[in-house]
N, CA, C and O atoms as a DFTB+ gen file, in Angstrom:
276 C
 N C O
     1  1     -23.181       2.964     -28.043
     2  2     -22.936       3.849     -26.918
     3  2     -22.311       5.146     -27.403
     4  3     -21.474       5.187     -28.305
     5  1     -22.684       5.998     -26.874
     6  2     -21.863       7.463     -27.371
     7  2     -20.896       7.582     -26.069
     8  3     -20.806       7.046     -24.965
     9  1     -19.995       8.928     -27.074
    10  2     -18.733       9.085     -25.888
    11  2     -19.152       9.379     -24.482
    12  3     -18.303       9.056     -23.651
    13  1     -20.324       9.947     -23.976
    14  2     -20.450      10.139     -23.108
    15  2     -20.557       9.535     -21.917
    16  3     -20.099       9.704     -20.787
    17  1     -21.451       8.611     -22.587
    18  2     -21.663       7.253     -21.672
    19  2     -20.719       6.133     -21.490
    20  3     -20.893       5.259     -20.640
    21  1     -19.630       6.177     -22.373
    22  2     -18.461       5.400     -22.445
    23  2     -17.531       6.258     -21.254
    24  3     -17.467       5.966     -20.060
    25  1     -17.023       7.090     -21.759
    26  2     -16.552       8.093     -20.372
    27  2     -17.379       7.814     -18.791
    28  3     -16.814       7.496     -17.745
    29  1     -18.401       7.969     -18.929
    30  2     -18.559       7.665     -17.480
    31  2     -19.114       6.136     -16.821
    32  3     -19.496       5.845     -15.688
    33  1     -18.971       5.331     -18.068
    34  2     -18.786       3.742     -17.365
    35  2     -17.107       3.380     -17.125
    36  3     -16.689       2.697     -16.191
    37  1     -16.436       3.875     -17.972
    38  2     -15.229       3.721     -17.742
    39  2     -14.412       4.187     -16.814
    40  3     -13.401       3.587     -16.449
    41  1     -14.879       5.541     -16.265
    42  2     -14.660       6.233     -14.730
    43  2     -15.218       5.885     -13.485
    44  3     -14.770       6.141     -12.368
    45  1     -16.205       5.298     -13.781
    46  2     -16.696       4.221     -12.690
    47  2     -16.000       2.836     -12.351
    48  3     -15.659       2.253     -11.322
    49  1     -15.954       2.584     -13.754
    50  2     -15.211       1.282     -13.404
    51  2     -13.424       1.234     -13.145
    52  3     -12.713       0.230     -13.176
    53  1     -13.024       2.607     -12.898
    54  2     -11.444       2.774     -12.852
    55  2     -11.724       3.356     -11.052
    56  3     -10.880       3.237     -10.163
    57  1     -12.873       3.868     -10.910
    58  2     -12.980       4.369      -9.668
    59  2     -13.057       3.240      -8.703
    60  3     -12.126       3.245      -7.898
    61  1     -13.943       2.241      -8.564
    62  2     -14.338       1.002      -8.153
    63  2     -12.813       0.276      -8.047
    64  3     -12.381       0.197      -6.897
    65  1     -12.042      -0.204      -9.005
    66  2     -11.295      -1.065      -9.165
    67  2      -9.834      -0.865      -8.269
    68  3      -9.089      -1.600      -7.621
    69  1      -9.916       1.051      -8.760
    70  2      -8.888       1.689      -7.264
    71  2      -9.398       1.787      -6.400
    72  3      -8.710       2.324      -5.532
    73  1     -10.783       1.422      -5.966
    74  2     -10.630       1.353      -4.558
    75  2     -10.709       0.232      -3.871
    76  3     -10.845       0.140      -2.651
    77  1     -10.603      -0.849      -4.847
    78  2     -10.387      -2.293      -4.263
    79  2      -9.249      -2.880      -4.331
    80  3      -9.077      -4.059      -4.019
    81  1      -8.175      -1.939      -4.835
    82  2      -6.952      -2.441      -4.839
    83  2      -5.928      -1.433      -3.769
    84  3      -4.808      -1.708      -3.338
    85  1      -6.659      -0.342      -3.561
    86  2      -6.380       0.662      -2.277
    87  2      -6.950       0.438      -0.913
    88  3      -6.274       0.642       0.095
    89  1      -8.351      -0.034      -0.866
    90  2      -8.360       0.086       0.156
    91  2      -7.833      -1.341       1.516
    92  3      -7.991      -2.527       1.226
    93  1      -7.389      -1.023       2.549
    94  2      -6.553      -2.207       3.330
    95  2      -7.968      -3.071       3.271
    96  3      -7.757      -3.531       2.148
    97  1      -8.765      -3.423       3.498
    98  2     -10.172      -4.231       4.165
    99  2     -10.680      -5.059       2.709
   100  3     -11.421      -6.042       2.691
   101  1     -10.145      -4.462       1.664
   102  2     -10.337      -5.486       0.219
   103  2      -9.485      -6.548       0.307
   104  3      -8.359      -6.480       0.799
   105  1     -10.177      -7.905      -0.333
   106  2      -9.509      -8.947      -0.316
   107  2      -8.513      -8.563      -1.589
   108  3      -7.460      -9.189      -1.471
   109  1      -8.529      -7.817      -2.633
   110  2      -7.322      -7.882      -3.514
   111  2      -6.978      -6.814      -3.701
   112  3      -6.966      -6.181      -4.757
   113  1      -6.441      -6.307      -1.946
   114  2      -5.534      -5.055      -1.673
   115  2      -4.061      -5.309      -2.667
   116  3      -3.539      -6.354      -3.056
   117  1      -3.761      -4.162      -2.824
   118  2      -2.459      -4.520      -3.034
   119  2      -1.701      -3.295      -2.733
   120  3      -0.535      -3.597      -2.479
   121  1      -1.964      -1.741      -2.648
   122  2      -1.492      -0.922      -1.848
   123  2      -2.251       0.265      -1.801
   124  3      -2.981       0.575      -2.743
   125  1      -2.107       1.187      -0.445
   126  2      -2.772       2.019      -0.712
   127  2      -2.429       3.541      -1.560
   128  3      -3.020       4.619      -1.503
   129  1      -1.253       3.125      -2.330
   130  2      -1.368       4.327      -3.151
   131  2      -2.248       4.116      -4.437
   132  3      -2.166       4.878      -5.400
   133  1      -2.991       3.169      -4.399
   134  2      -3.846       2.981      -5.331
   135  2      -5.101       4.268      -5.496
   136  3      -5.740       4.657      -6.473
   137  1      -5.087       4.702      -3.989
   138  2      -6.170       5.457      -4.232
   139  2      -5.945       6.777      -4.547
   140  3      -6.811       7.640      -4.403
   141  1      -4.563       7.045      -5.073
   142  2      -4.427       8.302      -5.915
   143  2      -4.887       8.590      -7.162
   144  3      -4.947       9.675      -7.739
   145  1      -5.281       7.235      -7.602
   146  2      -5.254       6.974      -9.166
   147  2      -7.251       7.526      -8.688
   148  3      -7.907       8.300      -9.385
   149  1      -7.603       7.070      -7.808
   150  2      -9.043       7.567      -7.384
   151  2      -9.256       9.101      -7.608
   152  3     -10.126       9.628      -8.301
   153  1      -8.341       9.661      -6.922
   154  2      -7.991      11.406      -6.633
   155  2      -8.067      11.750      -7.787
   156  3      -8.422      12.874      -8.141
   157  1      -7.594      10.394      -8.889
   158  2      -6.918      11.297     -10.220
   159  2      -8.090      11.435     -11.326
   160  3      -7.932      12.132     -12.328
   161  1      -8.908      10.939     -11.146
   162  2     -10.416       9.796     -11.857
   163  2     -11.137      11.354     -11.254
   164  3     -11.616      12.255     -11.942
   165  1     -11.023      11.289      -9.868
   166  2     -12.151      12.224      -9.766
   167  2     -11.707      13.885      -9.685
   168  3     -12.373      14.784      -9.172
   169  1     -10.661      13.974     -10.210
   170  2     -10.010      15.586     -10.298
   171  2     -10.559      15.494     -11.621
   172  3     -11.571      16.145     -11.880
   173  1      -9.832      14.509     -12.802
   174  2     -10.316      14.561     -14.565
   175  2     -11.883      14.928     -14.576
   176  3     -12.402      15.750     -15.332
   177  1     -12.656      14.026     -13.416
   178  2     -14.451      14.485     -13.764
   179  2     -14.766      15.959     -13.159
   180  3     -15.767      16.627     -13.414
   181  1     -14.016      16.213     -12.560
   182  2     -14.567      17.556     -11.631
   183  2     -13.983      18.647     -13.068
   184  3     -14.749      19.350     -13.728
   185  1     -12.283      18.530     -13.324
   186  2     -11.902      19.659     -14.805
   187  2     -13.371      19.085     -15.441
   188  3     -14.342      19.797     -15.186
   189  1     -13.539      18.263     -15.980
   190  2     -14.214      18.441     -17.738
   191  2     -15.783      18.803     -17.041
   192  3     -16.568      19.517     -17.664
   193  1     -16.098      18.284     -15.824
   194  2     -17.604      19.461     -15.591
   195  2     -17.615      20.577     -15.666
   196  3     -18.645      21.179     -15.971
   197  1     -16.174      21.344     -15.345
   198  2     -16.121      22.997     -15.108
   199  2     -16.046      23.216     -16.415
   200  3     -17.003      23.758     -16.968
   201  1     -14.961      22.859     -17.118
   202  2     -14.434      23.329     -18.373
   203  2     -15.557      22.893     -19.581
   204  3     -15.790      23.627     -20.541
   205  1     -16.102      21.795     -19.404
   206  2     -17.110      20.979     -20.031
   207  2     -15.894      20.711     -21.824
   208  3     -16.106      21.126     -22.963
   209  1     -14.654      19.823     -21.234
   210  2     -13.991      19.400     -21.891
   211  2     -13.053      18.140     -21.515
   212  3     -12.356      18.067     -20.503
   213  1     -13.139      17.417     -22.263
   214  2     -12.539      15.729     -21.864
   215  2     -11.657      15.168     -22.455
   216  3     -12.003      14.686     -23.534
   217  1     -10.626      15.038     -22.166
   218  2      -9.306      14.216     -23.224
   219  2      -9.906      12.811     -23.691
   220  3      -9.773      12.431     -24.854
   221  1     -10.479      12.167     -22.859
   222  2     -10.886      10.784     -23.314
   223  2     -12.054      10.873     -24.156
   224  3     -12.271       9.824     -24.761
   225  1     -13.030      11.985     -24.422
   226  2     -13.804      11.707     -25.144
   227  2     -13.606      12.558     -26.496
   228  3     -14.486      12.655     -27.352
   229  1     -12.478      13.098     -26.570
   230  2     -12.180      13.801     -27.751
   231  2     -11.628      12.272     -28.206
   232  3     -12.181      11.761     -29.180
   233  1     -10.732      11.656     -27.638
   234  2     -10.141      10.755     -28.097
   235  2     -10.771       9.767     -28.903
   236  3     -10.415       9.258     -29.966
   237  1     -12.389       9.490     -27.761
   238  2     -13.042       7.741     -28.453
   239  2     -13.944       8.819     -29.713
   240  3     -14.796       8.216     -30.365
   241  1     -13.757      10.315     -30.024
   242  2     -14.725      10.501     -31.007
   243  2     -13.645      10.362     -32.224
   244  3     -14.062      10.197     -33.370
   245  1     -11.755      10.459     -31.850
   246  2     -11.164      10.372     -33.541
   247  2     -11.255       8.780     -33.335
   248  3     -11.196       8.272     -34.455
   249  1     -11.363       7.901     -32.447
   250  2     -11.954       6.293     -32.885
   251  2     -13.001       6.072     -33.592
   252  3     -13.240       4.961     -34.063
   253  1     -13.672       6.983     -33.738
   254  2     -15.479       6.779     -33.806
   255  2     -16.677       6.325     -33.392
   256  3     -17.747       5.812     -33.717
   257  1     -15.864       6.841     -32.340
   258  2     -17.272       6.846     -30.984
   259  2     -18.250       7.625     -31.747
   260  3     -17.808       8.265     -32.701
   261  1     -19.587       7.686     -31.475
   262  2     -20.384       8.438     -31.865
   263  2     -20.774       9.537     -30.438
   264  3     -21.144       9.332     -29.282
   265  1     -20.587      10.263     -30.923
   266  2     -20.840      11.950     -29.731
   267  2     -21.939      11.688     -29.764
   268  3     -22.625      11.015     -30.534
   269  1     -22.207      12.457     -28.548
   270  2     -23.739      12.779     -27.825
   271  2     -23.665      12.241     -26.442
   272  3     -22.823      11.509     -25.922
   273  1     -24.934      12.870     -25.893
   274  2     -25.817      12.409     -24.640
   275  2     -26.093      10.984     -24.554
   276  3     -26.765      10.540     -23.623
């Protein structure tokens, strides 16, 4: 997998998970300030589209992620 695609399975799956732990109507609510961490997932994707720059994928490339599309 390259960083890219790691970045956006991993923002999906942080998006999903706050909103099943935010929202009241989920069976494994647990509060709704969970869904800030949502706000926060989707402010990070909205910066690195504008800026077209990502803390997490600078990060998994000094792991050795392999860059790219």
């Amino acid at each position: 997998m390259t960083t890219w695609r790691v970045v956006r399975v991993v923002a999906g799956i942080f998006i999903l998970l706050s909103l099943a732990l935010g929202t009241p109507g989920s069976p494994i609510f647990v509060n709704q300030w969970w869904l800030a961490f949502t706000a926060f997932v989707g402010a990070n994707l909205l910066q690195s589209g504008l800026t077209r720059w990502c803390l997490m994928e600078s990060l998994l490339r000094k792991f050795g992620v392999k860059p790219g599309c």
